[in-house]
MDTraj code that builds the backbone (N, CA, C; nanometers):
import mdtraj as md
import numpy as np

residues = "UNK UNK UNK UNK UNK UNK UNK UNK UNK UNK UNK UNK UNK UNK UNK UNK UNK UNK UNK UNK UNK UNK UNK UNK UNK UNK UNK UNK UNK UNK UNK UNK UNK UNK UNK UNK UNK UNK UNK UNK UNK UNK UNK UNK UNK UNK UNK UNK UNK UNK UNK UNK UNK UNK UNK UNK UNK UNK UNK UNK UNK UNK UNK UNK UNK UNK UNK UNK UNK UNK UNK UNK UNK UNK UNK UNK UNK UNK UNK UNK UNK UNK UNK UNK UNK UNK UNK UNK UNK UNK UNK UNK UNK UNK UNK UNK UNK UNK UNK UNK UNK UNK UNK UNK UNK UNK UNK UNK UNK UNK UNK UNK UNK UNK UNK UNK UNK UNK UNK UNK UNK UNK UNK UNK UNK UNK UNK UNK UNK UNK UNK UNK UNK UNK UNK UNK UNK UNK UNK UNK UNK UNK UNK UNK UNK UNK UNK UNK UNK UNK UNK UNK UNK UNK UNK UNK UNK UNK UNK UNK UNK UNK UNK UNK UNK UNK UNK UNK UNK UNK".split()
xyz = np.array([
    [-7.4606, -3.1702, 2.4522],
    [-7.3874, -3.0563, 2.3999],
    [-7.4650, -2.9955, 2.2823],
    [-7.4714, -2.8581, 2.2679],
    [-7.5365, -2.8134, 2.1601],
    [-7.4749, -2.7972, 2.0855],
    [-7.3863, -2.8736, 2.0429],
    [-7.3223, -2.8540, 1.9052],
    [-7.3813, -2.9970, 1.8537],
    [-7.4028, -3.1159, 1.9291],
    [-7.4235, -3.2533, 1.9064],
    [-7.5582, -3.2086, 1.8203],
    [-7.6311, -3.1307, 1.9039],
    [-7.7965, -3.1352, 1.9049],
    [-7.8229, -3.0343, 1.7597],
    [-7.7413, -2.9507, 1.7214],
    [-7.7744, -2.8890, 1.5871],
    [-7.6973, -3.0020, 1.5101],
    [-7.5943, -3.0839, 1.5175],
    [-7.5656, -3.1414, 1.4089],
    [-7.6999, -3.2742, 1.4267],
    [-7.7082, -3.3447, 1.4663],
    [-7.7769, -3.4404, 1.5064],
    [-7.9371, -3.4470, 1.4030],
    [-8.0032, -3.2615, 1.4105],
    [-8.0959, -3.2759, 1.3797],
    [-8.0727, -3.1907, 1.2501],
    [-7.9954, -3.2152, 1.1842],
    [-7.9945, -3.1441, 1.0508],
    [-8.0335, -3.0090, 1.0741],
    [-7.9324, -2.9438, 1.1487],
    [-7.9254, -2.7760, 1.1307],
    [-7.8227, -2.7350, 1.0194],
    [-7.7288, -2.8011, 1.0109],
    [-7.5972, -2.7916, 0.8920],
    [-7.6383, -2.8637, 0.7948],
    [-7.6280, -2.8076, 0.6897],
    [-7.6535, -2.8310, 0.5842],
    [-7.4929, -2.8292, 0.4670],
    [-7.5234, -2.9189, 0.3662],
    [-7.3919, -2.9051, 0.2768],
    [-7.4444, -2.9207, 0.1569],
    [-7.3780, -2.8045, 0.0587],
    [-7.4395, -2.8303, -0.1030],
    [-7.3641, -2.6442, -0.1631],
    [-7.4173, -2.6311, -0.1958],
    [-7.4189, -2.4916, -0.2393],
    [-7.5495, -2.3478, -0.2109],
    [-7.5429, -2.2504, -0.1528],
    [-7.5964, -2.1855, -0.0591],
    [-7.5699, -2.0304, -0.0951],
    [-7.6494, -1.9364, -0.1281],
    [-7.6505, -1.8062, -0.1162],
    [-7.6793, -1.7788, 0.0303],
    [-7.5703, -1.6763, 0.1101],
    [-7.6437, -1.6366, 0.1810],
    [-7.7480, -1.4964, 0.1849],
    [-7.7819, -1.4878, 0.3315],
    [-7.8696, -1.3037, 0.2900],
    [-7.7953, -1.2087, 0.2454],
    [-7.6328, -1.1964, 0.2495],
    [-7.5950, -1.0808, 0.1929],
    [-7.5351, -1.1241, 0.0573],
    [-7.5501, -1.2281, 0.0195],
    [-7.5545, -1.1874, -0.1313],
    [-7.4243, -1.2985, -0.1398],
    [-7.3580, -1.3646, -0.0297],
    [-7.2226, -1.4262, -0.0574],
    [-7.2435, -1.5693, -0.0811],
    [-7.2012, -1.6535, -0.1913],
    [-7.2362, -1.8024, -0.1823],
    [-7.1437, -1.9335, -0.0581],
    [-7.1706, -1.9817, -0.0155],
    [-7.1000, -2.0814, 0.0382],
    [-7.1623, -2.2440, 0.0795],
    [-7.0353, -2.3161, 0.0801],
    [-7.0600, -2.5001, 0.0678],
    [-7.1515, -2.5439, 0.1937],
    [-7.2044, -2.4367, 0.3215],
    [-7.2847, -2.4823, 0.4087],
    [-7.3633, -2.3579, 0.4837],
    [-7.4729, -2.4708, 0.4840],
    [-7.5849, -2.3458, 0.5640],
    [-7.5997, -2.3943, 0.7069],
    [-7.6582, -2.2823, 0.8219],
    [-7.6759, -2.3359, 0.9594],
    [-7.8416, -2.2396, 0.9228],
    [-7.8926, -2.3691, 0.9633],
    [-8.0355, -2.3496, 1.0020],
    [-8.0872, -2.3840, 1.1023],
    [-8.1003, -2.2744, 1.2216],
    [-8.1792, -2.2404, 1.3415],
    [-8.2927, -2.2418, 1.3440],
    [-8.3476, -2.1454, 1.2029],
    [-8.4903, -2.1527, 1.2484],
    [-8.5754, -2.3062, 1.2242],
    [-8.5207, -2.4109, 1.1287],
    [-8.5822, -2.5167, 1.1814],
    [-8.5715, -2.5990, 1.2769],
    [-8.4125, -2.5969, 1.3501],
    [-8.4494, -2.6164, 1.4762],
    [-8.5617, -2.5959, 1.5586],
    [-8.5599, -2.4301, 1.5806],
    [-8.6340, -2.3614, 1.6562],
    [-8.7996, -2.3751, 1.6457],
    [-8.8555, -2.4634, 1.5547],
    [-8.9612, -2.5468, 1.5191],
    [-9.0154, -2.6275, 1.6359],
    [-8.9072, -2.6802, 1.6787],
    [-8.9190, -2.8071, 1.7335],
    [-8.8783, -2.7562, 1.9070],
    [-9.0798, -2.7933, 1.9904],
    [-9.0094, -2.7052, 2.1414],
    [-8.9347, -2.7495, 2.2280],
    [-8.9134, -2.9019, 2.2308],
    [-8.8195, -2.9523, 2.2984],
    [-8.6630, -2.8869, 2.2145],
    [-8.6355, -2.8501, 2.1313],
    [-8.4822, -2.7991, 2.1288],
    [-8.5114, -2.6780, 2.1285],
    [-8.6246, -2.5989, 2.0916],
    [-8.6272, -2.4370, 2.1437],
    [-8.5943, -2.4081, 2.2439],
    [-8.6627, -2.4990, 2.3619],
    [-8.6585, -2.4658, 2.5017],
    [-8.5334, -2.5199, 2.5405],
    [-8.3847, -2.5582, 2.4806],
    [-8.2833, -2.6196, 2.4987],
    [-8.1942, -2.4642, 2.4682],
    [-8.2290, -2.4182, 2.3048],
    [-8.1951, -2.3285, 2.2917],
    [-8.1784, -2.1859, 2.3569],
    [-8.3060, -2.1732, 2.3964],
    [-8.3977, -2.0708, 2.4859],
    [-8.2346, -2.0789, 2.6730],
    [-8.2633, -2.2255, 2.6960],
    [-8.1702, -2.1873, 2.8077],
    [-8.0775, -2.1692, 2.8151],
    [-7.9870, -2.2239, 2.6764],
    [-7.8307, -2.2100, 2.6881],
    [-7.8253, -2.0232, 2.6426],
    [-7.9171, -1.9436, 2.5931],
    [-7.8977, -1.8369, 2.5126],
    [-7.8893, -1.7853, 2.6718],
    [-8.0213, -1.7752, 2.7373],
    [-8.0088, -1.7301, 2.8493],
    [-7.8928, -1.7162, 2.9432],
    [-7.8377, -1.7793, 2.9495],
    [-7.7008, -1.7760, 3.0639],
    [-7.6153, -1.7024, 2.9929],
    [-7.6429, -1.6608, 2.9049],
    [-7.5663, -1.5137, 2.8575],
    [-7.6090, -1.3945, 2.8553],
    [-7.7178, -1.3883, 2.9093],
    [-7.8096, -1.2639, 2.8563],
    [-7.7664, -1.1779, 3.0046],
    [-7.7463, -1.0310, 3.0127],
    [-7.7358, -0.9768, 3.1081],
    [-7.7951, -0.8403, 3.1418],
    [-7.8337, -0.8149, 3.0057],
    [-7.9380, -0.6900, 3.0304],
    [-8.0628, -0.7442, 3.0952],
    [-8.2161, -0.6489, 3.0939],
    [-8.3258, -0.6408, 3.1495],
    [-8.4301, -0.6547, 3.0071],
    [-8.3662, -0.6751, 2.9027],
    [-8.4204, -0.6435, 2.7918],
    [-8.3406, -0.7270, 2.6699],
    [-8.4253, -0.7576, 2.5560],
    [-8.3840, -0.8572, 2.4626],
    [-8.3620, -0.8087, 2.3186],
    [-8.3337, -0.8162, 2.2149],
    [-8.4256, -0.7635, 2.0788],
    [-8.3397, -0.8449, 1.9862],
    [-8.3659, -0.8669, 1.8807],
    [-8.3041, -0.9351, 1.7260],
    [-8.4011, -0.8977, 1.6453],
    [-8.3353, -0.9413, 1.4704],
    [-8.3674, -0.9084, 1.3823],
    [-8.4987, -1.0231, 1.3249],
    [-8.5724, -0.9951, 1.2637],
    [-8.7019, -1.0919, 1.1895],
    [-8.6475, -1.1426, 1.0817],
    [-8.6232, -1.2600, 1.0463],
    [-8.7022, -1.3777, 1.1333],
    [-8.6389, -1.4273, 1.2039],
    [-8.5320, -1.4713, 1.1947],
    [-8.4379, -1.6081, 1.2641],
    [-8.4365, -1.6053, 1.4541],
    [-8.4195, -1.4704, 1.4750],
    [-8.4333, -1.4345, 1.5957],
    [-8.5943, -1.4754, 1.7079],
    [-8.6796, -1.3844, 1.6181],
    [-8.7595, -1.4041, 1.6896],
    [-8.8288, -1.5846, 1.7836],
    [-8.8416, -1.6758, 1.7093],
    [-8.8490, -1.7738, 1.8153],
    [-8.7753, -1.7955, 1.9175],
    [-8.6266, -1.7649, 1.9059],
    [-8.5563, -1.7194, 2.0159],
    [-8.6093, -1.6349, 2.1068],
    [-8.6159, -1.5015, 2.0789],
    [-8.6370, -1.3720, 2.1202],
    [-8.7993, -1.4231, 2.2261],
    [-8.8748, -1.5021, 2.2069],
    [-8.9502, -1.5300, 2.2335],
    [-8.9577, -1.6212, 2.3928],
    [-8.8777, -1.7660, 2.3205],
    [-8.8193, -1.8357, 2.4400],
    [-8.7513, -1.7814, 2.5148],
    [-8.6339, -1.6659, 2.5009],
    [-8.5687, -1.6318, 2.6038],
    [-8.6320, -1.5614, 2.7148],
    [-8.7531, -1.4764, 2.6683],
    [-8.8050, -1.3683, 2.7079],
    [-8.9320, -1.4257, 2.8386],
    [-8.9647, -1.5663, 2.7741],
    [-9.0224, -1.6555, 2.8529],
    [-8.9845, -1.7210, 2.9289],
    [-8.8504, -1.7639, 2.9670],
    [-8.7765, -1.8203, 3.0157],
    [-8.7201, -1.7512, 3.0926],
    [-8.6648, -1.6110, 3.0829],
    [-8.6149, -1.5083, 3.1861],
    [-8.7071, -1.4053, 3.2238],
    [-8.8337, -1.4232, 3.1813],
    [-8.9255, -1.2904, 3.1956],
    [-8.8896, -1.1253, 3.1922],
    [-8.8307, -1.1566, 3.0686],
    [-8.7727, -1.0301, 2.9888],
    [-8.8741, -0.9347, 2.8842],
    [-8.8527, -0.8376, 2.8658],
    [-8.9310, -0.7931, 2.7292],
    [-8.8303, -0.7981, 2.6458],
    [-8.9203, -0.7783, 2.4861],
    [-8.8164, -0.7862, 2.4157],
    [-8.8611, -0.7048, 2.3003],
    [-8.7590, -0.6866, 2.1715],
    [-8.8141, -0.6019, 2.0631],
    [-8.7835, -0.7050, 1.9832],
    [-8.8356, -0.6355, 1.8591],
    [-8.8050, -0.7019, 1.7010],
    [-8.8327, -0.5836, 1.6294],
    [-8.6777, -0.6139, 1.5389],
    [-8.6470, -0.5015, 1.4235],
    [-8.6506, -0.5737, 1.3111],
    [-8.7484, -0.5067, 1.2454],
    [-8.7925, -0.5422, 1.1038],
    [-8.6838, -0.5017, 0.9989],
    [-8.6693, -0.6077, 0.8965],
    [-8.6045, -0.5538, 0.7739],
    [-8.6552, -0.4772, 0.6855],
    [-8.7589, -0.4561, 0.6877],
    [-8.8580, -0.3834, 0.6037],
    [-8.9960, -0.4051, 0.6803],
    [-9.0635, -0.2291, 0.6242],
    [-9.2033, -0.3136, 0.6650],
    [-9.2741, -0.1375, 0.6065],
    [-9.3662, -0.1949, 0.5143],
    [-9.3911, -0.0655, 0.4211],
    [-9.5772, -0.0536, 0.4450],
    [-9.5907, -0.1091, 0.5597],
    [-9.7673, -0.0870, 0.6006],
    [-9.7988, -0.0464, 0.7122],
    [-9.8892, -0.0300, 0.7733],
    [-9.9300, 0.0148, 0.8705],
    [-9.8702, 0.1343, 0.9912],
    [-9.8311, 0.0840, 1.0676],
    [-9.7806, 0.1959, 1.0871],
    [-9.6147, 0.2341, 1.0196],
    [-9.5493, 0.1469, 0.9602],
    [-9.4276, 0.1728, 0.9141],
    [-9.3305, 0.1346, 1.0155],
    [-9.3393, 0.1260, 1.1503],
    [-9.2108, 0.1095, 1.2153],
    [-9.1396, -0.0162, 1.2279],
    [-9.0222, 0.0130, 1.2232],
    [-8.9171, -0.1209, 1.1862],
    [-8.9069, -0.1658, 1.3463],
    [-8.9252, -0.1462, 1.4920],
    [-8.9419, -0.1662, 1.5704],
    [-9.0346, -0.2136, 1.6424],
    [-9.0862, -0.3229, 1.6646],
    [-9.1932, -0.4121, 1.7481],
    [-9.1345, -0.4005, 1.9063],
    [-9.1799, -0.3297, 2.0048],
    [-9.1803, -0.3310, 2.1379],
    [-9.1361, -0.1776, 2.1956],
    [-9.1489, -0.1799, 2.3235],
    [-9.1160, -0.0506, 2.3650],
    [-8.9950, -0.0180, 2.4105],
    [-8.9072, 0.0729, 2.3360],
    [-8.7745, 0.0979, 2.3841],
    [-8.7843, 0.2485, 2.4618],
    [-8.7488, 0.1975, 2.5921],
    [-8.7063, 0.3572, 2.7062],
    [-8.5506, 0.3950, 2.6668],
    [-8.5665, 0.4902, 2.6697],
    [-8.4439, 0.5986, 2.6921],
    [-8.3581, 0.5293, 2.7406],
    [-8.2148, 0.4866, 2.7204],
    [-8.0890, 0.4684, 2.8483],
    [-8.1166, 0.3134, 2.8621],
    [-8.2318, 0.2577, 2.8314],
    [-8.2025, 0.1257, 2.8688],
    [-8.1316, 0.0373, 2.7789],
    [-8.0684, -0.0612, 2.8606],
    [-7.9258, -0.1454, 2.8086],
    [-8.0224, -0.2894, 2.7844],
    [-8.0175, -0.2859, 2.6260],
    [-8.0243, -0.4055, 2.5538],
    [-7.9499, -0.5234, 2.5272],
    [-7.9812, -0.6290, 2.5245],
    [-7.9045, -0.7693, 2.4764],
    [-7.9513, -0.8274, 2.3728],
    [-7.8650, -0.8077, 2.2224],
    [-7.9406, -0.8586, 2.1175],
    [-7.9320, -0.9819, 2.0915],
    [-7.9973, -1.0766, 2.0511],
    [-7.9971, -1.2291, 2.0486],
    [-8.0318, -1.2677, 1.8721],
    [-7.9519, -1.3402, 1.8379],
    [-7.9319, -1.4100, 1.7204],
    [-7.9323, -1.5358, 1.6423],
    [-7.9638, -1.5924, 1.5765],
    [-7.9489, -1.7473, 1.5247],
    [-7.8127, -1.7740, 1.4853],
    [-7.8004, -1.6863, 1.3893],
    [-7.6704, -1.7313, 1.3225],
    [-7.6214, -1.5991, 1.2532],
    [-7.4634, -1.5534, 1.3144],
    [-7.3887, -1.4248, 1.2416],
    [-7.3258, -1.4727, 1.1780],
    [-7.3009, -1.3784, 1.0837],
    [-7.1941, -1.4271, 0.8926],
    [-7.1223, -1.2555, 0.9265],
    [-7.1661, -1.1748, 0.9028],
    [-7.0895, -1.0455, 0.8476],
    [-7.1101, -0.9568, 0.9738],
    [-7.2207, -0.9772, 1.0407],
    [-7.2373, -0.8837, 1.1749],
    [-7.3240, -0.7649, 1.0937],
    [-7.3599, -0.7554, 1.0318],
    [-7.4387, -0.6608, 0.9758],
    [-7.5279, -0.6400, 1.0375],
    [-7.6103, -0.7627, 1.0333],
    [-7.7501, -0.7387, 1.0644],
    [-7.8119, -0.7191, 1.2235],
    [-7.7248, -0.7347, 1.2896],
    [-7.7055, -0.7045, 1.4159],
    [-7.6610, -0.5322, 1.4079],
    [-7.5820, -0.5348, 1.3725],
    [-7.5267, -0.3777, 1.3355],
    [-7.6577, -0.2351, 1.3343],
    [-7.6894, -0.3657, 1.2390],
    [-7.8135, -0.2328, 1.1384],
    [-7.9144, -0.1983, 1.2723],
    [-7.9672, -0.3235, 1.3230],
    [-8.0536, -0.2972, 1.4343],
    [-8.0183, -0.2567, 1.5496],
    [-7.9165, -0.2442, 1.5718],
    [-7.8461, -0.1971, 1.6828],
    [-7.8339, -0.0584, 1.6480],
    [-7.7635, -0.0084, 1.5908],
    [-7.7971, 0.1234, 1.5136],
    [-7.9636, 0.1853, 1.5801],
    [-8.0926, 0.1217, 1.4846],
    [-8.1698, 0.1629, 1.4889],
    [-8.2311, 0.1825, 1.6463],
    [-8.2183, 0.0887, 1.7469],
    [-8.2320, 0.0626, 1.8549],
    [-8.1711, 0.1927, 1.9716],
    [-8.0286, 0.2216, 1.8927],
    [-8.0097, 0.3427, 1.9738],
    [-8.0260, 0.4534, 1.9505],
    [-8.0856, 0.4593, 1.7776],
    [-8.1616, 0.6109, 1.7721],
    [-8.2818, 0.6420, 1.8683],
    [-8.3405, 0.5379, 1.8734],
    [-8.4469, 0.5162, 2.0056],
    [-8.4053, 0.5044, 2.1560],
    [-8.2744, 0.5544, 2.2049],
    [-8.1882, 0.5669, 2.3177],
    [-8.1503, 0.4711, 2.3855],
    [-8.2001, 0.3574, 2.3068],
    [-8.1725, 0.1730, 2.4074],
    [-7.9937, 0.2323, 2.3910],
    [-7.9160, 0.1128, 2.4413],
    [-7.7170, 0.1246, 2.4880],
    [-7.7323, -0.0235, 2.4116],
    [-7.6613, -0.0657, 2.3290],
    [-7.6255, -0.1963, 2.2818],
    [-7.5158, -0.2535, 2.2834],
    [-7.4037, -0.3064, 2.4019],
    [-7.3054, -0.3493, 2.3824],
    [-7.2680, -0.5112, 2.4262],
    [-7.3729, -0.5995, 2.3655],
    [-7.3770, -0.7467, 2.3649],
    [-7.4406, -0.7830, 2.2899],
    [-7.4016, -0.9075, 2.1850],
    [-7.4912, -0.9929, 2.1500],
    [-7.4729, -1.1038, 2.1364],
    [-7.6054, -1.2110, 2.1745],
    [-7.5724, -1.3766, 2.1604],
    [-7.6005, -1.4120, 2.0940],
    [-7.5345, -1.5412, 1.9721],
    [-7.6219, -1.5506, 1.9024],
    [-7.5876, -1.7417, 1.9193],
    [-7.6764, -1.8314, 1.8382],
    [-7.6336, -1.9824, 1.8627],
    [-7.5243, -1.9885, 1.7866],
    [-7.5095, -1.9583, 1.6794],
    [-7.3685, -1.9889, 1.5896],
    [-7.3187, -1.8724, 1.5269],
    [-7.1796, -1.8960, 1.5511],
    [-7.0881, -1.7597, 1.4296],
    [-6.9991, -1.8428, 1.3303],
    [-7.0574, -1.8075, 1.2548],
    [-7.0061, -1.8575, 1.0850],
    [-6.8688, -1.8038, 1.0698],
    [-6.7689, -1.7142, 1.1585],
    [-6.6790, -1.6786, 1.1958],
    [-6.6206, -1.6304, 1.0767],
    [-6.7049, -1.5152, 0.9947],
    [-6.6833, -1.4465, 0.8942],
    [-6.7059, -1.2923, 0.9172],
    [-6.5898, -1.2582, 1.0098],
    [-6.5710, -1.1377, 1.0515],
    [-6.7139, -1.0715, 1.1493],
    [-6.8245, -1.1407, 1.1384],
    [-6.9439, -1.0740, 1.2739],
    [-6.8265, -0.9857, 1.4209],
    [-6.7636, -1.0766, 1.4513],
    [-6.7447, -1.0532, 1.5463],
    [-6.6639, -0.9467, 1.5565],
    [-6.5564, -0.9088, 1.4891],
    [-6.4484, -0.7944, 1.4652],
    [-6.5445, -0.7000, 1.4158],
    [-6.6744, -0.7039, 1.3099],
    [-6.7204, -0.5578, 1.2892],
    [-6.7868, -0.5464, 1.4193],
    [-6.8742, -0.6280, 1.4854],
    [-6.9178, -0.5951, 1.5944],
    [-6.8419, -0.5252, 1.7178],
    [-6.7441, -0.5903, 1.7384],
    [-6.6283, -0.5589, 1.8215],
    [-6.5795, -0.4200, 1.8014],
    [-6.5394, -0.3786, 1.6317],
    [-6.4980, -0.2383, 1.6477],
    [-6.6212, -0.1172, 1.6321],
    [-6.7396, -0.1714, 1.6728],
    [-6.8484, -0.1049, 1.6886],
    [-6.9142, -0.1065, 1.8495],
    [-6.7960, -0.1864, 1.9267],
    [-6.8550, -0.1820, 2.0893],
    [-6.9505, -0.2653, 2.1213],
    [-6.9734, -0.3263, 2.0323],
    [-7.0394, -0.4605, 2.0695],
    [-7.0399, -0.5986, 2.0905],
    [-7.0121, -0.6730, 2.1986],
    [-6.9713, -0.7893, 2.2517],
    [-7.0112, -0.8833, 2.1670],
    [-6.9675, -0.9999, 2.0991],
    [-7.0402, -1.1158, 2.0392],
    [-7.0024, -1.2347, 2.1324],
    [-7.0996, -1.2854, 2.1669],
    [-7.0773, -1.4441, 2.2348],
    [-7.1798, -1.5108, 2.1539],
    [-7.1103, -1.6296, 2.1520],
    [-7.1545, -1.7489, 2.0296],
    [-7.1627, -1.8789, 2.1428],
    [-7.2853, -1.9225, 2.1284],
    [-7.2676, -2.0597, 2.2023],
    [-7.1840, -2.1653, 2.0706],
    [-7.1754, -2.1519, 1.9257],
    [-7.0980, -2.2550, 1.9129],
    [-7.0305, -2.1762, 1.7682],
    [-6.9420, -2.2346, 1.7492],
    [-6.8461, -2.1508, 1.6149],
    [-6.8310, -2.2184, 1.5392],
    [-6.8547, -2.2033, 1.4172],
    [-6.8292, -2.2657, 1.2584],
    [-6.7258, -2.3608, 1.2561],
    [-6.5998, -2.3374, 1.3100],
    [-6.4809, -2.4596, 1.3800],
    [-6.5304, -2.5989, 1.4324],
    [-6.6174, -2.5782, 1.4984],
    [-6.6854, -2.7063, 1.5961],
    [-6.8093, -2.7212, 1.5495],
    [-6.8581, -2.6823, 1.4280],
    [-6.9601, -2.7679, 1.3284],
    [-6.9424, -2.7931, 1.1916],
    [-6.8447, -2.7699, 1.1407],
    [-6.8410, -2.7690, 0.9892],
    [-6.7203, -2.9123, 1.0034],
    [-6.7460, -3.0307, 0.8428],
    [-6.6622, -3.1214, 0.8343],
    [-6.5638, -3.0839, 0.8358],
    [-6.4537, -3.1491, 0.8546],
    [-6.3159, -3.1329, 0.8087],
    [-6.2788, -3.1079, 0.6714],
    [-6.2211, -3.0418, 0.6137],
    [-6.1715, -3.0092, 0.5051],
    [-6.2806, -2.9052, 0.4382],
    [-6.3784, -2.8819, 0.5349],
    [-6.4883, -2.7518, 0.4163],
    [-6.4355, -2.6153, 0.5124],
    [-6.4097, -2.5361, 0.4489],
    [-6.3558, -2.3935, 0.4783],
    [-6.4376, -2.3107, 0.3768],
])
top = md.Topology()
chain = top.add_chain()
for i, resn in enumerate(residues, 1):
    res = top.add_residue(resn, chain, resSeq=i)
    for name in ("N", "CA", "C"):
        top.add_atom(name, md.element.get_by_symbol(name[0]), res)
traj = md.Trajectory(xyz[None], top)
């Protein structure tokens, strides 16, 4: 079970924790060191897959991309990556080629606020991609899913903050 396999290998963490948007809390989920390791990438990589239903992949840098990678290898998909910044070369916050009309599946490590899915999703359809799914391994079940939701975008979570966090930490 992949809930065994992130607790097992120290993906949850407990102490005190800023996250990226600025909010503190008693536990962190860390994917990307999972995603280190290719025997659980390629674990990761398949359970993400059996959700994926577009022709096409994309997430945000970093957490995503080793995902974004395995899945894309694993289903022989293309995929993008949307930068949070990127102030050189050519400037674009988009890594891959997005056509007109085509229907994306964004893939994730771990949602807290749904933002950051948001933001790139956004950017993705100024470039005419359709975004109405995303997977990610865990939802920290701090509203991702309701902003996503009242923005038309599907969230499926292979595992939820409920079924990894101790008892008594909220």
């Amino acid at each position: 079970m992949l809930k065994d396999m992130l607790l097992s290998n120290n993906a949850v963490k407990y102490g005190d924790f800023v996250l990226p948007y600025g909010r503190r809390t008693d536990f962190f989920v860390s994917i990307k060191e999972v995603s280190t390791d290719p025997r659980l990438l390629d674990l990761l990589a398949e359970e993400l897959s059996k959700n994926v239903r577009s022709d096409m992949i994309a997430g945000v840098e970093l957490g995503a991309v080793p995902l974004l990678v395995a899945v894309s290898l694993k289903r022989n998909l293309p995929y993008a990556i949307v930068r949070k910044k990127y102030e050189h070369g050519t400037k674009d916050l988009i890594v891959g080629r997005i056509e007109k009309g085509r229907q994306i599946d964004m893939i994730e490590d771990v949602v807290s606020s749904g933002n950051s899915i948001l933001n790139a999703a956004k950017l993705l359809t100024e470039r005419g991609a359709r975004i109405s799914r995303a997977v990610c391994v865990v939802d920290r079940e701090e509203g991702g899913a309701g902003l996503l939701g009242d923005n038309g975008i599907e969230l499926i979570s292979l595992v939820r903050r409920g079924e990894i966090i101790e008892e008594g930490i909220k």
